[in-house]
C-alpha positions as CSV (number, residue, x, y, z in Angstrom):
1,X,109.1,59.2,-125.0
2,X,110.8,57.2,-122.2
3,X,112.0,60.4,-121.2
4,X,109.2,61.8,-120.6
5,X,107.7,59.1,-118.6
6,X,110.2,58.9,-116.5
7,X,110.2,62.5,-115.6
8,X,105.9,62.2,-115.2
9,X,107.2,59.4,-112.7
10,X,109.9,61.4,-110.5
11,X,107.4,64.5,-110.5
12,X,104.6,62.1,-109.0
13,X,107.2,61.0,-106.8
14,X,108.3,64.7,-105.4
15,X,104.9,65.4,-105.3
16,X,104.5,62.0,-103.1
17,X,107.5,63.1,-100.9
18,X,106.3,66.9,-100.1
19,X,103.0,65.4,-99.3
20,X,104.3,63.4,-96.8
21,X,106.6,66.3,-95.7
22,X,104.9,69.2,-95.2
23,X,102.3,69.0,-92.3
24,X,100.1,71.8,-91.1
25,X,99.6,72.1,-87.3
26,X,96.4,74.4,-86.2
27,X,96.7,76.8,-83.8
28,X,94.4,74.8,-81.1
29,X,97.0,71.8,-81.6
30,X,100.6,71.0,-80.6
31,X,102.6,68.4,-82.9
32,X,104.6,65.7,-80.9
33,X,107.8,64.3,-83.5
34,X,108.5,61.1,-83.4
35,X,111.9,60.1,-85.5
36,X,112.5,56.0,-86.2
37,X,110.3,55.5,-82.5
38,X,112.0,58.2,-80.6
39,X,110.5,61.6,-79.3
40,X,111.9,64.8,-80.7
41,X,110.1,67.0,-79.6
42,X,106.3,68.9,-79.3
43,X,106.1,71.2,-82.9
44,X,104.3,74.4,-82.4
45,X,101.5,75.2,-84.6
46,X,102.2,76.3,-88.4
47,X,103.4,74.8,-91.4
48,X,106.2,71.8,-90.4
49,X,108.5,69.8,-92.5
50,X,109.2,66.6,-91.2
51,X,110.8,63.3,-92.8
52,X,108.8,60.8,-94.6
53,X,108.6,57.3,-93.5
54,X,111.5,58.4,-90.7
55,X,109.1,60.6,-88.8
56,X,105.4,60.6,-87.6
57,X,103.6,63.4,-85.9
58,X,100.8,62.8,-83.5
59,X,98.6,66.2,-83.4
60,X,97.5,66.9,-80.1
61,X,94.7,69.4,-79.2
62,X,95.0,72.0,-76.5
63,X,91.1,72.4,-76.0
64,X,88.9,72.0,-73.2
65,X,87.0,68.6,-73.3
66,X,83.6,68.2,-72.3
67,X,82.9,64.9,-70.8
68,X,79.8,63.2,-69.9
69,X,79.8,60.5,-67.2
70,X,77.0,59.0,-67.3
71,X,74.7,57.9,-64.6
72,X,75.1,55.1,-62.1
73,X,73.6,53.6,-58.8
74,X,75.5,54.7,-55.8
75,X,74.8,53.3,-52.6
76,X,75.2,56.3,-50.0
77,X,76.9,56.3,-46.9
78,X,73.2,55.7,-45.1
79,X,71.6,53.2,-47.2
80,X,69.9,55.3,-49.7
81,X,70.2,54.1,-53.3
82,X,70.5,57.1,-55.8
83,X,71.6,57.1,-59.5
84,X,74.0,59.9,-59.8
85,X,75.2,61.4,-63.2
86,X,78.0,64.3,-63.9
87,X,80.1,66.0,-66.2
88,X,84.3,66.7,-66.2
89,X,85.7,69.2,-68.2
90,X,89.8,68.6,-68.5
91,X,91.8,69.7,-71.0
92,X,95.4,69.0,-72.1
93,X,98.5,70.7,-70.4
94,X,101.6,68.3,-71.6
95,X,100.7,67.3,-75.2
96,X,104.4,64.7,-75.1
97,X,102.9,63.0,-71.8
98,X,99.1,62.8,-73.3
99,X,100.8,60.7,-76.1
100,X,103.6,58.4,-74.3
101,X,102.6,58.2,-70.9
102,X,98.9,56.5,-72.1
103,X,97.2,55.3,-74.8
104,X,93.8,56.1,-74.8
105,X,94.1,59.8,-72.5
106,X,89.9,60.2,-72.8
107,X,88.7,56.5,-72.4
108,X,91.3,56.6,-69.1
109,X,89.7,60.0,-67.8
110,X,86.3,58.4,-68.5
111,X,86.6,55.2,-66.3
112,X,88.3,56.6,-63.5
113,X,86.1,59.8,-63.1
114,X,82.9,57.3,-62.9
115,X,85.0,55.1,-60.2
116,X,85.6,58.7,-58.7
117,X,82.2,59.2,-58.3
118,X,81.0,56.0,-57.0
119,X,83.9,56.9,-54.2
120,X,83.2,60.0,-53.1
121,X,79.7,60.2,-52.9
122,X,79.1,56.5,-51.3
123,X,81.5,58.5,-48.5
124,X,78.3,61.2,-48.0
125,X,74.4,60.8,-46.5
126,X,71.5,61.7,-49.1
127,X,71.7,65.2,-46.9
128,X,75.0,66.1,-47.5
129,X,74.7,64.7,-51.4
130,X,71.7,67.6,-51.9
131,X,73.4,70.5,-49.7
132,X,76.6,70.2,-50.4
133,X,77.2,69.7,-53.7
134,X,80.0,71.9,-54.2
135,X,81.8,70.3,-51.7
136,X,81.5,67.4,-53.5
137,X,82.5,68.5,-57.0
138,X,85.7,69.6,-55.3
139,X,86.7,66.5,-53.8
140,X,85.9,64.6,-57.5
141,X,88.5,67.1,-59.0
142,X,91.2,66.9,-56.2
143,X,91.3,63.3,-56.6
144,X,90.8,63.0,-60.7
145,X,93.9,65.7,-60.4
146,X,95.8,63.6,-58.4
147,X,96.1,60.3,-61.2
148,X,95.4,62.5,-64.5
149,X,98.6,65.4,-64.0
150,X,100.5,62.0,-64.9
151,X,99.2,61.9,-68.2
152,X,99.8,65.1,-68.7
153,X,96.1,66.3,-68.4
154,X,94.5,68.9,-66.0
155,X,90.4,68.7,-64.6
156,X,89.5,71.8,-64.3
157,X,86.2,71.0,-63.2
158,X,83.3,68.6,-62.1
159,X,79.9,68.8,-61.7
160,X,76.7,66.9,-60.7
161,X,74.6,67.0,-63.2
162,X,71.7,65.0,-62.0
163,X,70.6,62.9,-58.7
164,X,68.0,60.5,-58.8
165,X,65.8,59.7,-56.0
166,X,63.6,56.0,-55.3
167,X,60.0,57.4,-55.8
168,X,59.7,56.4,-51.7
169,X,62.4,58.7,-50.8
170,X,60.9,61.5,-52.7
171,X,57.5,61.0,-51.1
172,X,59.2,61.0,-47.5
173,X,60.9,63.9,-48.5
174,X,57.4,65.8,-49.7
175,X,56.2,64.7,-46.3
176,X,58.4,66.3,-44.5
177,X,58.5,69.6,-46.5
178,X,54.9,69.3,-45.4
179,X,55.7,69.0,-42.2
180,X,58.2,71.6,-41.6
181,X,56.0,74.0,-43.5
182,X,52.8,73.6,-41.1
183,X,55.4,73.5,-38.3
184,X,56.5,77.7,-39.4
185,X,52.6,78.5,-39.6
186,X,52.0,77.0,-36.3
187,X,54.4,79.2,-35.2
188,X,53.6,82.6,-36.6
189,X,49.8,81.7,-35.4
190,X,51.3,81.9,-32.0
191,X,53.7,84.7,-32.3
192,X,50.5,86.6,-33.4
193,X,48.3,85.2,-30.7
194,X,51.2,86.4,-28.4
195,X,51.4,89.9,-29.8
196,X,47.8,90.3,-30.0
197,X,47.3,88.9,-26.2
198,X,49.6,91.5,-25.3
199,X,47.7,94.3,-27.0
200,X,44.8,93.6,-25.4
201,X,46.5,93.0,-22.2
202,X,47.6,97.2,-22.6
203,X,43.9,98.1,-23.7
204,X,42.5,96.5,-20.9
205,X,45.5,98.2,-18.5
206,X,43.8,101.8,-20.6
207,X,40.0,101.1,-19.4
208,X,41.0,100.0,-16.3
209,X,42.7,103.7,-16.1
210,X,39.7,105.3,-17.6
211,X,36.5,103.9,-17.0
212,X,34.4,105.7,-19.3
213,X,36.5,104.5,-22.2
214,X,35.4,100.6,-20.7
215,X,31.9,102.2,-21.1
216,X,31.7,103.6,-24.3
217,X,32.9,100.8,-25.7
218,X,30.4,98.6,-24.1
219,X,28.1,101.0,-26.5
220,X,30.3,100.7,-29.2
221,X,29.2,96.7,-28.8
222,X,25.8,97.5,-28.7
223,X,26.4,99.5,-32.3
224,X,28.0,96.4,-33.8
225,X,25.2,94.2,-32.6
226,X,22.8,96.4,-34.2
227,X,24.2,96.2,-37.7
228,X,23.0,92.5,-38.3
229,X,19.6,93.5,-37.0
230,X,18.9,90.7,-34.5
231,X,15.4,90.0,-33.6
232,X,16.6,89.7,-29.3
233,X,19.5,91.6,-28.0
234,X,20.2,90.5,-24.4
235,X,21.5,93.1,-22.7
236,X,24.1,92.1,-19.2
237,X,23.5,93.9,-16.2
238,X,27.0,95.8,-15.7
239,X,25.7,97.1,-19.1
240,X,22.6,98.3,-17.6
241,X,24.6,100.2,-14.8
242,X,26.8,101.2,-17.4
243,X,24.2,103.1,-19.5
244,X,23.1,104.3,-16.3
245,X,26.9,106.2,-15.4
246,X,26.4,107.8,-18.4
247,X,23.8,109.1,-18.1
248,X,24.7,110.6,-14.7
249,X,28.0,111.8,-16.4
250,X,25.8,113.7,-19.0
251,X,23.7,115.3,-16.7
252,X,27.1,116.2,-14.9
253,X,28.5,117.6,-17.7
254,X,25.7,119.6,-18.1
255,X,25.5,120.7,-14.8
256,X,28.9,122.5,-14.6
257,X,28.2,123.8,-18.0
258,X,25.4,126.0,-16.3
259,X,27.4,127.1,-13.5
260,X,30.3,128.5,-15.5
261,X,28.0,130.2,-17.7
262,X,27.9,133.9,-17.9
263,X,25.0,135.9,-16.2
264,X,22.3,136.5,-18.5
265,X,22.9,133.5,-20.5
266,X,20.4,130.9,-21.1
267,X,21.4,127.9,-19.7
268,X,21.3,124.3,-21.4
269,X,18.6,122.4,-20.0
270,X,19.7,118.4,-19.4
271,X,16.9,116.5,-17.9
272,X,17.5,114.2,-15.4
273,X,18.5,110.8,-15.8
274,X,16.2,108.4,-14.1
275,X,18.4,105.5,-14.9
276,X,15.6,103.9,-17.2
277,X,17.4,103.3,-20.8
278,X,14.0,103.2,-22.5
279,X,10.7,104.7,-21.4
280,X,8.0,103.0,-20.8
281,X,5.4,101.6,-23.4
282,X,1.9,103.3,-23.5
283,X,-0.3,100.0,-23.5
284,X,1.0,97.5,-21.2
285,X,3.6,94.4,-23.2
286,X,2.7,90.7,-22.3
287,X,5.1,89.8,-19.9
288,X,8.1,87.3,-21.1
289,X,9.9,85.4,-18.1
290,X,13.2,85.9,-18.5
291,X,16.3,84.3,-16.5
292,X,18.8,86.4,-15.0
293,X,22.1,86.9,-16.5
């Protein structure tokens, strides 16, 4: 019976001891040895026999970390007040550093990537903070890079997550959008007031060539006028003369018409133009005085 116990006892015992033996390393993680306080050595991942109560192994993971840093005021470099947050991503590159060279790798990254921030960007104006951005997120890396390759830990990046504005600043800011927007349609209106100046200067340059194009549109005017069927049209006098040309033109026109026509032919008949635009009304019209124009 004691026999038996005992052997219940050193089975419990072995089964203790490989326990504490055998460790199992994932493939995402590297194993640093420690033996009685000393590193050994980094343990690739697998199954890994190591020494009970003679040697501990610290499991270290190789992924990339995802780090918030949360937002803060920053004062920038001209006097604007904006709460800036971002994000690091770092990852581990020496698993033996990582564990001897500090304690705490992701606390350490944490403080001195906020300190980071407040550095850099209090060093740029609320312009440069919006524009250049990337700028920026390079400069946070450079210098994160420079304190956590020590550790044994690489950033491979930063970036700006979100930028607060005082309600003031972002109502100066709508202003000025405002601004510069009615500034571009002021000048388009005058580009096209140029342009169109310009046409007409060449259409005026056209009817100064050709008269009777002046003229007919003159008519063309009177057409226009007609359409919203005004009670009075007042009618210039170079309009007048104008209808008067014509007229003369026409009867012109005609004119040659006749004489190049063959012998025998009937000729067009164009009555003569008497420079009246409108014959006279059978009973007499009450008189209207009327000033010149």
């Amino acid at each position: 019976m004691s026999a038996t116990i005992i052997g219940l006892v050193l089975l419990g015992l072995a089964l203790l001891l490989a326990a504490l033996a055998i460790k199992i390393v994932k493939q995402y993680e590297l194993g640093v040895l420690f033996r009685l306080g000393r590193v050994v050595g980094a343990r690739q991942p697998g199954l890994r026999l190591i020494v009970p109560f003679v040697d501990v192994l610290h499991r270290v993971s190789l992924r990339i970390v995802t780090m918030p840093i949360q937002s803060q005021g920053i004062i920038t470099r001209d006097n604007v007040s904006v709460d800036v947050s971002a994000v690091a991503y770092f990852r581990v590159v020496d698993a033996v550093k990582s564990v001897v060279a500090i304690e705490n790798v992701h606390a350490a990254i944490n403080q001195i990537a906020q300190t980071t921030l407040r550095k850099v960007v209090g060093q740029h104006t609320l312009d440069e903070i919006l524009t250049e951005t990337d700028r920026i997120n390079l400069d946070i890396r450079q210098i994160l890079d420079g304190s956590t390759l020590d550790w044994g830990v690489e950033v491979t990046l930063v970036e700006l997550k979100d930028i607060q504005l005082p309600d003031s600043m972002k109502r100066a800011m709508a202003r000025q959008a405002e601004a510069e927007r009615e500034k571009r349609a002021k000048i388009i209106n005058a580009e096209g007031e140029s342009l169109a100046a310009a046409a007409l200067g060449d259409a005026s340059d056209t009817m100064m060539a050709h008269p009777l194009a002046l003229q007919l549109r003159n008519l063309q005017s009177l057409v226009e006028i007609g359409v919203d069927k005004n009670t009075t049209v007042v009618f210039p006098a170079p309009l007048m003369s104008t209808i008067a040309e014509l007229g003369n033109f026409l009867a012109h026109e005609a004119a040659a018409a006749a004489e190049s026509a063959p012998v025998g032919a009937v000729p067009p008949t164009a009555a003569p133009f008497s420079g009246k635009p409108f014959a006279e009304p059978a009973t007499p019209l009450p008189t209207r005085t009327r000033s010149s124009v």
